[in-house]
C-alpha positions as CSV (number, residue, x, y, z in Angstrom):
1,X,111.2,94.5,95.5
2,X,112.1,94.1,99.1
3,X,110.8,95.9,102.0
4,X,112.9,96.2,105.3
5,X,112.0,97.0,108.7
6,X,114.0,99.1,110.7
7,X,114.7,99.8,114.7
8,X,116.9,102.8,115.1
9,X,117.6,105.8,117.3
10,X,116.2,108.7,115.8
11,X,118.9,110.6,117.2
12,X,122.0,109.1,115.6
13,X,123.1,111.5,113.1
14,X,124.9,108.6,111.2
15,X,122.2,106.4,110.9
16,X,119.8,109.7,109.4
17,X,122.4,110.2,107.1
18,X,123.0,106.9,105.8
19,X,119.1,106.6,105.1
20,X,118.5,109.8,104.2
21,X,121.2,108.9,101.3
22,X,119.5,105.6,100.2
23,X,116.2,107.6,100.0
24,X,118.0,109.8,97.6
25,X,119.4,107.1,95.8
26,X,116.0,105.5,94.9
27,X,114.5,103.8,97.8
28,X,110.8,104.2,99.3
29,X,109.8,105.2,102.6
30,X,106.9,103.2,103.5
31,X,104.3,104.6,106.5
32,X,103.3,102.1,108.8
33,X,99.7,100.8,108.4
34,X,97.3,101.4,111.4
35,X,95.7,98.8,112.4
36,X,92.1,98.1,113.0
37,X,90.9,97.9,117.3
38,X,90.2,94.5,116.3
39,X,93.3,93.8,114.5
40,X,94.9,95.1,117.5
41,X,93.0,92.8,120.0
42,X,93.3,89.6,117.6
43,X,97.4,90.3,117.6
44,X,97.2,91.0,121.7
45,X,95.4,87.4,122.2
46,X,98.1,85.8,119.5
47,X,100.9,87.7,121.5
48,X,99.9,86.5,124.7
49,X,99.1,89.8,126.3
50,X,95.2,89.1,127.2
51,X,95.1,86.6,129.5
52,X,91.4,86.9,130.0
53,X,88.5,87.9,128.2
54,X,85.2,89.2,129.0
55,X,82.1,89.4,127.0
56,X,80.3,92.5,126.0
57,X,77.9,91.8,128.1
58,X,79.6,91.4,131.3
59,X,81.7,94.1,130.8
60,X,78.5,96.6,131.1
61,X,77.5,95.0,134.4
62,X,78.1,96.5,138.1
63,X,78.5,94.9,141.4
64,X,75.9,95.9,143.7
């Protein structure tokens, strides 16, 4: 079995069509899995996006 990822525009009637048809034919719709807050953070520091991090315990501390 393969499973395929797919980007389109929700409003092309075409596209809706077509996939509504293979879903008729036999194929699976498969819900995205939601990932964890860690998860989320661990694939933000692999991706680049956190450029810095700050412990727990600085993060509760104020300037005076």
């Amino acid at each position: 079995m393969a499973t395929l990822t797919l980007n389109y525009d929700g409003r092309n009637a075409l596209i809706k069509s077509i996939l509504h048809s293979a879903i008729l034919a036999g194929a699976t719709e498969v819900a995205a899995k939601k990932m964890s807050p860690l998860d989320e953070a661990l694939e933000d520091v692999r991706l680049g996006r956190v450029t810095t991090v700050c412990t727990p315990n600085f993060m509760g501390k104020r300037k005076k």
